[in-house]
C-alpha positions in Angstrom: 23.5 -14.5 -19.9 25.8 -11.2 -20.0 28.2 -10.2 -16.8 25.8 -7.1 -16.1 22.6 -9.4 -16.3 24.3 -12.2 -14.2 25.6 -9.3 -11.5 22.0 -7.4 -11.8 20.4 -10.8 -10.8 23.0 -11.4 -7.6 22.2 -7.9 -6.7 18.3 -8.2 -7.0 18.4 -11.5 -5.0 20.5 -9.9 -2.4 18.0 -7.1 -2.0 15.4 -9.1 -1.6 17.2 -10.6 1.5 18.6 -7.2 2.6 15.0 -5.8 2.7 13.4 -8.4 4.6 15.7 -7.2 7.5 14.3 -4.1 9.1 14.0 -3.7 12.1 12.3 -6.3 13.3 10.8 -5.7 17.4 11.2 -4.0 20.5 11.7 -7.0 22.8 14.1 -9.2 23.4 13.4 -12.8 22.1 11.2 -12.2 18.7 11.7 -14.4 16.2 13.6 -13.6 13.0 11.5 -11.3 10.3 10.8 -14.3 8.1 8.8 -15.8 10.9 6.6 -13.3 11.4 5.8 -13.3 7.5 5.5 -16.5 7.8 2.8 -16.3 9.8 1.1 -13.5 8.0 0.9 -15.6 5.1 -0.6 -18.7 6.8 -3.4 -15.8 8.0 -4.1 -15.6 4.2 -8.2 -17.2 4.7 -9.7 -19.1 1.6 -13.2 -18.8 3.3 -12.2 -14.9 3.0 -11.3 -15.3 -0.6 -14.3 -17.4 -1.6 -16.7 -15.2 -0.2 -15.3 -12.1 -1.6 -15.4 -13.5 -4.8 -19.2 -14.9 -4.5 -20.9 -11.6 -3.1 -18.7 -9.9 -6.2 -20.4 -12.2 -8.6 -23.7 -11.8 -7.9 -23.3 -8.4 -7.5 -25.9 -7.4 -5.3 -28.4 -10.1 -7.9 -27.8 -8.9 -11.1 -24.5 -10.7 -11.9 -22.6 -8.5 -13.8 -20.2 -5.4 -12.9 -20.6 -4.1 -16.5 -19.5 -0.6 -16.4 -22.4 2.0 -15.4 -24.5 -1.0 -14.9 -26.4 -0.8 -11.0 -24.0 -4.5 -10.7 -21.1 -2.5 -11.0 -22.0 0.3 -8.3 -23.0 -2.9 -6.3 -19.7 -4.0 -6.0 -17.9 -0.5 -5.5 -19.8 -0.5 -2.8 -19.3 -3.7 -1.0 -15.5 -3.0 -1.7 -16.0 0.1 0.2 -18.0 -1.6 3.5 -14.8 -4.5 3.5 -12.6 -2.0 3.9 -14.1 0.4 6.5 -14.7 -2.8 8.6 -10.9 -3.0 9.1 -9.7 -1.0 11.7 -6.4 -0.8 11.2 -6.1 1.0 7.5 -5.1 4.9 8.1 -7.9 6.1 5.4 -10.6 4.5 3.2 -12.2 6.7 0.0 -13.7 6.8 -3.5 -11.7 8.4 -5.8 -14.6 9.6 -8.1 -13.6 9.7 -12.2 -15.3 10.2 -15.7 -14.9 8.3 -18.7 -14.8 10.7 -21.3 -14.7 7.9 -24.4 -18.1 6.9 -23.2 -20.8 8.9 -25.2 -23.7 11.1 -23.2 -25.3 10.6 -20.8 -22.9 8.2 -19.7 -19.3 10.6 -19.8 -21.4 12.9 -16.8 -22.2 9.9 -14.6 -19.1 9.4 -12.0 -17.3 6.5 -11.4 -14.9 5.7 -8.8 -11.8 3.8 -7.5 -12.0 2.1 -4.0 -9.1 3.3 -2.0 -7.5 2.2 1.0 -4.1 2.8 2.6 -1.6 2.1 5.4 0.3 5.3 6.2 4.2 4.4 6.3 5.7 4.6 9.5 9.0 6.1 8.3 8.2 7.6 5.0 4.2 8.1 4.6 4.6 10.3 1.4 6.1 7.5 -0.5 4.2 4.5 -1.8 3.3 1.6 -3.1 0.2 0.3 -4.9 -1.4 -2.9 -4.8 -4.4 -3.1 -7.3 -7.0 -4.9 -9.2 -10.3 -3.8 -11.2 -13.9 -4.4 -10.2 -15.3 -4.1 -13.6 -16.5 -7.1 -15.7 -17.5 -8.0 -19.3 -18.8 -11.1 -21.4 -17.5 -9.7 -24.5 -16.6 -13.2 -25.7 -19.8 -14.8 -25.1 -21.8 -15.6 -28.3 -24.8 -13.5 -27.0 -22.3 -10.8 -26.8 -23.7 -9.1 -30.3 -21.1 -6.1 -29.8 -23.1 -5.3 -26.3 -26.2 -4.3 -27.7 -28.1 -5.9 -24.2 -24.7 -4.6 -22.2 -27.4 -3.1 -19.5 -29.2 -6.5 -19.1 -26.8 -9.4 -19.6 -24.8 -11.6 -17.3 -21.4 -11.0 -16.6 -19.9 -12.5 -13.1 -16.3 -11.8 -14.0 -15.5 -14.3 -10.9 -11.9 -15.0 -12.0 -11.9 -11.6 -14.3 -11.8 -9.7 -11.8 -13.3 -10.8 -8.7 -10.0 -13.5 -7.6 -8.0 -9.9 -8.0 -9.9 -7.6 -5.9 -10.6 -10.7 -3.4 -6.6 -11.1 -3.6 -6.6 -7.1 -2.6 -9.5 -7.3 0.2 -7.2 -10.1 2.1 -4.3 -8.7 1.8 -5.2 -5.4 3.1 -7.0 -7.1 6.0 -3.8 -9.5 7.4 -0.9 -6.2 6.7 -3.6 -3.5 8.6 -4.9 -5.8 11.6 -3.3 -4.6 14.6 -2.9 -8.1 16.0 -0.3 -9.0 13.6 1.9 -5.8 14.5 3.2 -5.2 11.2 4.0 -1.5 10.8 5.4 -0.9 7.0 8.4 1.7 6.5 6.6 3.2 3.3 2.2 3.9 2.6 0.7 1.1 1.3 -2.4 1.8 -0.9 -4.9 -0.9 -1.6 -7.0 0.3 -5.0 -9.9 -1.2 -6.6 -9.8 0.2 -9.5 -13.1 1.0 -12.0 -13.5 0.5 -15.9 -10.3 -1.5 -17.0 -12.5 -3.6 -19.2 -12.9 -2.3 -22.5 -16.4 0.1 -22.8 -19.1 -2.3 -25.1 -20.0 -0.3 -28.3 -22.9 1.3 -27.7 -21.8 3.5 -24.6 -18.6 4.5 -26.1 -17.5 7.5 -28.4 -14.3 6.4 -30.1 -11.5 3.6 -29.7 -9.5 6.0 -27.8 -8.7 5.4 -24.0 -11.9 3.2 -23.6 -10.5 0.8 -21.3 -7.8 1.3 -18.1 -9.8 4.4 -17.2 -9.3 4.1 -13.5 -6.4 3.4 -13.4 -5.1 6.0 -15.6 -6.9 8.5 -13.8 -4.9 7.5 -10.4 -1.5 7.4 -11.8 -1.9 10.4 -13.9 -3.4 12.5 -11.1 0.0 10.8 -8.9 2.0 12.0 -11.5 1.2 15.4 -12.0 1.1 16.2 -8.4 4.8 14.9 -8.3 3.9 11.9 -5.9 6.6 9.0 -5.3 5.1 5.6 -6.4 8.1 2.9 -5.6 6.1 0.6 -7.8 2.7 -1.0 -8.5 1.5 -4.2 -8.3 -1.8 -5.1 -10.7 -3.5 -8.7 -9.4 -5.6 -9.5 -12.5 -7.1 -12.7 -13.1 -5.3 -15.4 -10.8 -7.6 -18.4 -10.3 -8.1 -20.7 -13.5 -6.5 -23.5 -13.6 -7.2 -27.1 -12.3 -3.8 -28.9 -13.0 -1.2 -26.8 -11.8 0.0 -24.2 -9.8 0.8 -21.6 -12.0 1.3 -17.8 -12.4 2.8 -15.7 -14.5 4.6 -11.9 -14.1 3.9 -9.5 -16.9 6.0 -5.7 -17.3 4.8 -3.4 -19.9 7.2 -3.0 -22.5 8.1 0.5 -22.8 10.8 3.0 -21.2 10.1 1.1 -17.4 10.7 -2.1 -18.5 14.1 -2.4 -16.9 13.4 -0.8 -13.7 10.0 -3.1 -13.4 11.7 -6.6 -14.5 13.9 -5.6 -11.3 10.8 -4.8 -9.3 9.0 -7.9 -10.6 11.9 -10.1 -9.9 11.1 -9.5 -6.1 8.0 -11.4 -6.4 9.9 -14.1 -8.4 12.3 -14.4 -5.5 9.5 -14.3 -3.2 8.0 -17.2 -4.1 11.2 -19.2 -3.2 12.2 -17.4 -0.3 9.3 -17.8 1.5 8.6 -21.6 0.1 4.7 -20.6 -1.4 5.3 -23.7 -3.8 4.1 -21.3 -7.3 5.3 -21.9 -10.7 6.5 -19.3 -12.2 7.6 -17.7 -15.6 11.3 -16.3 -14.8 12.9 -13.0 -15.7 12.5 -10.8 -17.6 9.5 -12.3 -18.1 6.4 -11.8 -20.1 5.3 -8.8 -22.1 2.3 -7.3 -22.3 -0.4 -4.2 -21.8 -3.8 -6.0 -20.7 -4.1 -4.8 -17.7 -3.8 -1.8 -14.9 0.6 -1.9 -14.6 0.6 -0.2 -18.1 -1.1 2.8 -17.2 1.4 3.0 -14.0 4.4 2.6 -16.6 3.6 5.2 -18.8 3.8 7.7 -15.9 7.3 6.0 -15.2 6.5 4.1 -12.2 7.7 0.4 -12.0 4.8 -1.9 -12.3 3.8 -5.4 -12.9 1.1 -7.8 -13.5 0.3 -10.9 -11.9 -2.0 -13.2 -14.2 -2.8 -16.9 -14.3 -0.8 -16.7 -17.7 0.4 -14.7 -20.4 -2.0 -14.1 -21.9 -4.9 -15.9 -20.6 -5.9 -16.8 -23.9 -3.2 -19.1 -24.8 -2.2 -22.1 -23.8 1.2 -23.2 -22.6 2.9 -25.8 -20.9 1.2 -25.6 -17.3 -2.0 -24.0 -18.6 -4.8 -24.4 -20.7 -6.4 -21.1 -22.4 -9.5 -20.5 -19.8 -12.5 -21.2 -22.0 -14.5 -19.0 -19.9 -12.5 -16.0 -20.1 -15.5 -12.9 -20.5 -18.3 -14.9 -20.7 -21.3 -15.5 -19.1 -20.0 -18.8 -18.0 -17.0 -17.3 -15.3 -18.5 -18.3 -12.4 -17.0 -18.4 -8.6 -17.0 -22.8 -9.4 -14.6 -22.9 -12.4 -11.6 -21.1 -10.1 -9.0 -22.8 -8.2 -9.3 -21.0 -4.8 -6.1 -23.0 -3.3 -4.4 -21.3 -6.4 -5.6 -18.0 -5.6 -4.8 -18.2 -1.7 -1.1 -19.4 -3.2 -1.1 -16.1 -5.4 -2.2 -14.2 -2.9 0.2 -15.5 0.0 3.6 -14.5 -2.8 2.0 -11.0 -3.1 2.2 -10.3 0.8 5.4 -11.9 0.8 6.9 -9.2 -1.3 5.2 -6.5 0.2 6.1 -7.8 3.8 9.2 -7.5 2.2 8.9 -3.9 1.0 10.8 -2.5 4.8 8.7 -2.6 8.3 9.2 -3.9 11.5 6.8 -6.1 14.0 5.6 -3.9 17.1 5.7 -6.4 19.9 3.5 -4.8 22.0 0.6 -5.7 20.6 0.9 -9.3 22.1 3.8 -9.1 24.8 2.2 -13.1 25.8 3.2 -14.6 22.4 6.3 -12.8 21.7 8.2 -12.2 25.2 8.0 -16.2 25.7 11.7 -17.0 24.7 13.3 -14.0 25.9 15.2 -14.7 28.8 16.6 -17.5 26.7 18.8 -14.9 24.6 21.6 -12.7 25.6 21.5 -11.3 22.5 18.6 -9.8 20.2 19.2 -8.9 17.0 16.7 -6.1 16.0 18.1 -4.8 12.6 19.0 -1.7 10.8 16.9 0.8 10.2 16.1 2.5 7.7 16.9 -0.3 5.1 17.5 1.0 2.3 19.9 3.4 3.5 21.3 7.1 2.1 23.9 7.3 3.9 23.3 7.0 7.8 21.7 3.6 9.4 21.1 2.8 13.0 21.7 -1.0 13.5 19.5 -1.9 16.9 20.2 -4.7 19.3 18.8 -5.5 23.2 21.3 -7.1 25.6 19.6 -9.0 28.5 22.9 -8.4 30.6 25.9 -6.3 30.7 28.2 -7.6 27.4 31.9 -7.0 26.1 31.5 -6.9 22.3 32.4 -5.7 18.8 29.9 -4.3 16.2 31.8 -4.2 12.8 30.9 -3.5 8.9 31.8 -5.6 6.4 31.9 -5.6 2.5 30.3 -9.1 0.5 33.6 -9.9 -0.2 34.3 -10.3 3.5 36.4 -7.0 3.9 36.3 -5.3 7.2 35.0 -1.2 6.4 34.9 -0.5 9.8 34.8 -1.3 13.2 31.7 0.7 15.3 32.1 -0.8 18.3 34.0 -2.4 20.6 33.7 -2.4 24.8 31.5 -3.6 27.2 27.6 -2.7 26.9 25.2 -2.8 29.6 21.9 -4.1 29.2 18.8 -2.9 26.8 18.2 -1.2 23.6 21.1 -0.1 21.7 21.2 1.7 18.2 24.1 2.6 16.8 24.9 4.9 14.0 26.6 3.8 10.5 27.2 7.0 8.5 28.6 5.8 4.4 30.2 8.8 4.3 32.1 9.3 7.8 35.7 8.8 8.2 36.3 9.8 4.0 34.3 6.4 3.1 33.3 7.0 -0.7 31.2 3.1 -0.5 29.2 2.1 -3.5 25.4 0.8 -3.6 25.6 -2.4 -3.0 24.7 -4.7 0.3 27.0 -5.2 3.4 26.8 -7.2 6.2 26.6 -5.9 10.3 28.2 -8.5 12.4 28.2 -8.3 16.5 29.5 -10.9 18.5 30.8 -11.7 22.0 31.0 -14.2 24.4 27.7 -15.7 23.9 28.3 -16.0 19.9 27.6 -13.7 17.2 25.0 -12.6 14.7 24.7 -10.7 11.7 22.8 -8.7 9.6 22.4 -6.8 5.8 21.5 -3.6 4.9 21.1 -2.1 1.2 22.9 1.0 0.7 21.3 3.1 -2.1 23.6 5.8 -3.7 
């Protein structure tokens, strides 16, 4: 491995950590970040899981989510009730598209996307996606016969796509319930997308943009009105395999490449971080354009896809090529649901991850329990990432002489912020890069305060 790819990895690593350290409450005694995570994972609900991916397969009774098939409009639909039933999302809507590959009538019927979001608290107009597609196929099936009965035959798509958009449902339901208190810095949109699976023969007009549709639609429409995607997350196809606990990470290889193995590499590093026990292909991982990320990378957004392997229909190692991969035979039975809980507890790792903080209100019971235990409450900085002023936040429980300082990862002292006696309660104080004729480079630094009763300390990411 070269210097820059051995520093680039330190520095990704490093982010990771320096992210997961926003602020973090607004009372004294709440456990670290990483516990409340923590706990948000364990929330992640098989029963949830299974059920989504049951109702999706049978599809309202006819068992396929074809494209333009009733199935399919079935399942938009159920999408749609799951996510107006949680009352914490900011907005829930179809986002109505036509496939122009597919020939008449079928180019004038609409389609849609199921869209949910969580408006950021700090920076709603930026955003991140979190996807899978609802569609279906059996185009491997011997009955196939290039879809000449595409209108009438059986295609449950249970691991392709249903794990996916089940993976989506839950995670959108533990980050927007109010109970948990997570607030994210940046929008979160939850997307079901439609029509990722390739149109069958007789509906379609030409081999030309007859598959990704949805998809394309949503990140081209994002792109020409000029709207910030920090990067995009496509769960595709996460639940076979009955040996091991496997998953794979796959970047489109184009222009983004770079910027998405760097954004994939979070969910790599999540997986150890916050101990979800996945195996895992390692950067710069697989390469590949089956799926929704590609769409996202050719509008220049940092994407990546999350599949039981790359690709499913090849065997490596820790898995064997899923025989049931678009046929008739992929059915809710043949998927490993403690796999797909694991896959989706690592994707709400990283996007806990992404920046937020925990509103202890919501439960001042569980959370104030410890508090007159601690002197000293170590809130965080915020914002983190940082360009170029921070406020690092801390409660005192009683008057306190004590010094605030910056440091460099080599241990150099920038700064010193503060140094006197404090009384008790919140505190922020300002960091400004630039103040005093500091020229600092991106990179992470360390906060420490301490006093009598100890010390603790803190990184934030500073983003030229």
């Amino acid at each position: 491995m070269s210097l820059f790819a051995r520093t680039l990895t330190i520095f990704i690593a490093l982010y990771l950590s320096a992210i997961s350290l926003g602020p973090a409450s607004t009372k004294a005694g709440t456990p670290p970040p990483e516990e409340f995570i923590y706990e948000m994972i364990d929330a992640i609900s098989i029963d949830s899981l299974r059920k989504h991916i049951q109702v999706l397969e049978e599809a309202g009774g006819t068992r396929s989510r074809i494209s333009f098939t009733r199935g399919k409009h079935n399942a938009a639909v159920y999408i749609r009730e799951v996510f107006d039933s949680m009352p914490g999302l900011s907005s829930v809507r179809f986002d109505t598209f036509y496939v122009d590959a597919a020939i008449a009538p079928f180019r004038n019927m609409p389609q849609v996307n199921v869209v949910a979001t969580i408006e950021g608290s700090v920076y709603p107009d930026s955003y991140y996606v979190i996807g899978g597609h609802y569609d279906s196929i059996a185009d491997r099936d011997d009955d196939w016969n290039n879809g000449a009965n595409w209108q009438t035959m059986e295609a449950p798509g249970a691991d392709d796509n249903a794990t996916g958009v089940a993976a989506v449902l839950e995670l959108a339901r533990v980050l927007s319930d109010p109970e948990t208190g997570f607030r994210p810095d940046y929008t979160l949109v939850f997307v079901a997308f439609g029509v990722e699976e390739r149109l069958p023969a007789p509906i379609r007009a030409s081999n030309t943009n007859n598959n990704h549709v949805g998809s394309r639609h949503f990140a081209q429409n994002a792109r020409s009105n000029n709207e910030h995607i920090r990067g995009m997350i496509s769960i595709d196809m996460i639940g076979y395999n009955n040996h091991h606990m496997y998953t794979s990470l796959v970047m489109h290889n184009n222009f983004m490449v770079n910027q998405s193995v760097q954004f994939g590499t979070l969910l790599y590093e999540a997986n150890t971080e916050f101990d979800i026990g996945l195996i895992m292909n390692e950067p710069p991982f697989a390469r590949g354009a089956y799926s929704d990320h590609d769409v996202f990378a050719d509008q220049g957004y940092p994407s990546v896809l999350v599949i039981e392997n790359a690709p499913p229909w090849q065997s490596n190692e820790n898995y064997a090529a899923n025989p049931y991969y678009h046929k008739t035979t992929d059915t809710w039975d043949k998927v490993n649901m403690e796999l797909v809980r694991k896959v989706t507890q690592l994707n709400l790792a990283t996007v806990a991850g992404f920046g937020g903080y925990i509103d202890t209100s919501v439960d001042d019971d569980r959370l104030l329990a410890d508090q007159t235990a601690q002197k000293l409450t170590l809130i965080g900085n915020y914002p983190n990432p940082f360009n170029p002023q921070t406020n690092i936040v801390f409660e005192l429980a009683e008057t306190s002489q004590l010094e605030l300082s910056i440091y460099d990862m080599t241990g150099r002292r920038i700064t010193t912020l503060l140094n006197e006696s404090m009384p008790p309660g919140r505190h922020s104080v300002p960091f400004n890069a630039l103040d005093g004729g500091r020229n600092l480079s991106s990179g992470v630094y360390l906060y420490r305060i301490a006093g009598s009763f100890g010390s603790k300390s803190g990184k934030m990411l500073l983003i030229n």
